[in-house]
C-alpha positions as CSV (number, residue, x, y, z in Angstrom):
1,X,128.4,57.5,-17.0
2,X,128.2,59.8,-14.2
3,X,126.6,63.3,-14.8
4,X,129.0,65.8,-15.1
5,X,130.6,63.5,-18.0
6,X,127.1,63.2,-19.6
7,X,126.4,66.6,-19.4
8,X,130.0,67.3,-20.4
9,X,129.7,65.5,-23.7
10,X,126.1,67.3,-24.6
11,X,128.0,71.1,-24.3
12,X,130.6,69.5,-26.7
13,X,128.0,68.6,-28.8
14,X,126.3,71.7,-28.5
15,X,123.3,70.2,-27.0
16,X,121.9,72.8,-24.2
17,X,118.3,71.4,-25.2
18,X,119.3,67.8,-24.1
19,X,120.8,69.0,-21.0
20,X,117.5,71.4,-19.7
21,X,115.7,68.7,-20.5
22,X,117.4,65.1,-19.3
23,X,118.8,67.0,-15.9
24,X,116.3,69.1,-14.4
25,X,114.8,66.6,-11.8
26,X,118.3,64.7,-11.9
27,X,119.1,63.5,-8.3
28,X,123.2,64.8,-9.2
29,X,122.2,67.9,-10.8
30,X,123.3,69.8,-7.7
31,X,127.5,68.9,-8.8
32,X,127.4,71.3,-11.7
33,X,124.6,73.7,-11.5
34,X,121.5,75.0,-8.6
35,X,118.5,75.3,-11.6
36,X,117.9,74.1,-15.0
37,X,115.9,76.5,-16.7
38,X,113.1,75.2,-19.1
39,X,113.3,76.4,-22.9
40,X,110.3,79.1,-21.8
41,X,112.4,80.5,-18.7
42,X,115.2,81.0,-21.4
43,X,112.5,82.7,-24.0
44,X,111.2,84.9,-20.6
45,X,114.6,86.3,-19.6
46,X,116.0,86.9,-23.6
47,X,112.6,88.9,-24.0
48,X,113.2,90.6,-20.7
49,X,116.7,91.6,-21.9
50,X,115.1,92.9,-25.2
51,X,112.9,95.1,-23.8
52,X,115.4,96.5,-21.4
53,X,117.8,97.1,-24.2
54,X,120.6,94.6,-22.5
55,X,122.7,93.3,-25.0
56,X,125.3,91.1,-22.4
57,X,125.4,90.1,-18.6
58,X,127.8,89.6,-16.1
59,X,127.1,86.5,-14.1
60,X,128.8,86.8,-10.4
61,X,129.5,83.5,-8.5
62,X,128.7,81.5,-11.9
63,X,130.7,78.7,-10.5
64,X,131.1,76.2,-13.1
65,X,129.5,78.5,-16.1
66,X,127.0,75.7,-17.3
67,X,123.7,78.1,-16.8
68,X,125.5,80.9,-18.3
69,X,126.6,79.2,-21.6
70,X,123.5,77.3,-21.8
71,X,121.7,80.8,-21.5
72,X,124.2,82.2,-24.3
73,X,123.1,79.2,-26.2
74,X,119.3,79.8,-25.9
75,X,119.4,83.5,-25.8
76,X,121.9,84.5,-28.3
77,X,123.1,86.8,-24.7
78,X,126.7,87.0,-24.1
79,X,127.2,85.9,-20.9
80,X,130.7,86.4,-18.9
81,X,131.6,84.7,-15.9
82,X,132.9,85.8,-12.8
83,X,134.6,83.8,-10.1
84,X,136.8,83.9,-6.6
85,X,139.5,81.5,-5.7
86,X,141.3,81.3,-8.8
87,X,143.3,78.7,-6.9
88,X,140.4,76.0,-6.5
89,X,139.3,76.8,-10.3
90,X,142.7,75.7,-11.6
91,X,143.4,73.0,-9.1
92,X,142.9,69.0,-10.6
93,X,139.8,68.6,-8.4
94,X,137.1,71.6,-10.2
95,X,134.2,71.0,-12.0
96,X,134.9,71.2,-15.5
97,X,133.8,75.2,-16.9
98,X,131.7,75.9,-19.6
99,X,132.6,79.5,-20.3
100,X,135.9,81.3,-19.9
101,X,136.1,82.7,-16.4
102,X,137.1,86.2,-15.1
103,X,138.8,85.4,-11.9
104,X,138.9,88.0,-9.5
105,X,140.0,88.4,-5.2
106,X,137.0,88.4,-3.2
107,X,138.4,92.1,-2.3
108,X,137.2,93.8,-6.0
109,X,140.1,94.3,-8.2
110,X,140.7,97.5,-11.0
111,X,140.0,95.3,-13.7
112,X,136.7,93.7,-12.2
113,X,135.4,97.2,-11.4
114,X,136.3,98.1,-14.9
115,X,133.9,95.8,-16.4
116,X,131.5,96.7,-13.9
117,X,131.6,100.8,-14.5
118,X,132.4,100.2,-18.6
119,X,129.3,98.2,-19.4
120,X,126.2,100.2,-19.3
121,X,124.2,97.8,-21.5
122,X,125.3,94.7,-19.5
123,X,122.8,93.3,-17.1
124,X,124.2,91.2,-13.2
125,X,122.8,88.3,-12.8
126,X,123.5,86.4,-9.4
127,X,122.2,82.5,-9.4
128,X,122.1,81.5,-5.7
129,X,124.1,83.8,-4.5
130,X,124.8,83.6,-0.6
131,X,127.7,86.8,0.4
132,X,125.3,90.0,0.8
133,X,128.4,91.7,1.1
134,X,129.9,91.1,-2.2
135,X,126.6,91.7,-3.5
136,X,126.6,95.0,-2.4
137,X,130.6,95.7,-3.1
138,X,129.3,94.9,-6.8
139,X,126.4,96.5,-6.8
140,X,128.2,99.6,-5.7
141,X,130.2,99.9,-9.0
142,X,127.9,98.3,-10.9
143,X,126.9,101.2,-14.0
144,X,124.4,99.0,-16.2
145,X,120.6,98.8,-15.0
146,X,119.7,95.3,-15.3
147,X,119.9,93.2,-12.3
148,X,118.6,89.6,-12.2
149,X,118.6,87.3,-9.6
150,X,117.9,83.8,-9.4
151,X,117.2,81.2,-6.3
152,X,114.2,79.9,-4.3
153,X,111.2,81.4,-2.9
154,X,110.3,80.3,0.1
155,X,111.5,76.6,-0.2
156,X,114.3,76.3,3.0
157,X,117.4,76.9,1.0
158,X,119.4,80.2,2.2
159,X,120.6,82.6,-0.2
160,X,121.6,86.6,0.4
161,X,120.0,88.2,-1.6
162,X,116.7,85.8,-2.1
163,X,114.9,86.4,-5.6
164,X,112.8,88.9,-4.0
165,X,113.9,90.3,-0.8
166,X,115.7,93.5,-0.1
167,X,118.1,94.2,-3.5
168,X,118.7,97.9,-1.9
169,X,117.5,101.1,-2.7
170,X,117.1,102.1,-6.4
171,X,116.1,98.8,-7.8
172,X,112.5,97.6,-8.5
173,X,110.9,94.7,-9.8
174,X,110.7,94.4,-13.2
175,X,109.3,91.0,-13.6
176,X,110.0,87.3,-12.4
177,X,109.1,83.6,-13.7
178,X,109.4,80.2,-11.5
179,X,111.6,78.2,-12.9
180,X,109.6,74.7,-14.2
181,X,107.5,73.7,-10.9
182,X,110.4,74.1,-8.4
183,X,110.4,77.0,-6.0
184,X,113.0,78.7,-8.1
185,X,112.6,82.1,-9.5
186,X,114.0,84.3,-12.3
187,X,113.6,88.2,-11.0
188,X,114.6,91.0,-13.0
189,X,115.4,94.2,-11.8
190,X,115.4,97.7,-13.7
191,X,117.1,100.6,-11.7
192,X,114.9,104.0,-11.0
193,X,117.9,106.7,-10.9
């Protein structure tokens, strides 16, 4: 059974444990998700949240949703997706999803920025994230002040914004954990004004 069936089959079963665990260093684990969090990154960024007083997030780019329901499943966190190309997410050849997805254009629509300026309490998360544009377009309407970011730390893969690079004015570093061993990093960011 190939992976994305496997793993498909675990989040029927509600199984997010077997997944972190089994799929982590899988040599597929690239077709449905970047990182596979351990069960002590997921404890980090709920107790994070807590202390910040974030009681959902909004997860930009979440692609397939598989890291955003298995961090609803570990948290207890809401997590809502949002995604481009509502074409290639109903077309025969997607990835399965995990988590009902807010399609949006790539140009921000008045129901997007809605849940962006309506949401105080809501953190952003971006998970290797790679359009510093749309980062910013979001960040601009963004109301909550919670951002996360996850992706690699000086390992060769590109992203835009990296982990900890330049997130813009206004936001500092709250705290950050690798994810397992591998160059990956969860980075929380609180907003000063």
């Amino acid at each position: 059974m190939d992976i994305v069936s496997s793993i498909t089959d675990l989040y029927k079963e509600n199984n997010w444990k077997e997944i972190v665990h089994k799929y982590h260093d899988h040599p597929d684990r690239n077709k449905l998700l970047w990182v596979y969090p351990s069960e002590e990154n997921f404890e980090f960024l709920k107790l994070c949240l807590n202390n910040l007083c974030c009681d959902r997030i909004f997860s930009v780019g979440c692609g397939s949703g598989l890291l955003e329901w298995m961090v609803t499943q570990a948290t207890g966190i809401p997590v809502s997706g949002i995604e481009v190309d509502s074409a290639w997410w109903r077309c025969k050849y997607a990835p399965p999803t995990f988590i009902p997805l807010h399609l949006t254009p790539l140009e921000l629509d008045k129901d997007t920025i809605n849940i962006l300026q309506t949401n105080k309490t809501a953190a952003l998360l971006f998970c290797y994230f790679n359009n510093r544009k749309s980062f910013e377009d979001y960040l601009h309407y963004f109301t909550g002040n919670v951002m996360i970011i996850i992706g690699p730390h000086e390992k060769g893969v590109h992203t835009d914004p990296l982990p900890f690079g330049d997130v813009g004015d206004h936001w500092v570093l709250y705290n950050s954990q690798e994810i397992r061993n591998s160059g990956d990093y969860i980075v929380v960011y609180k907003k000063t004004i």
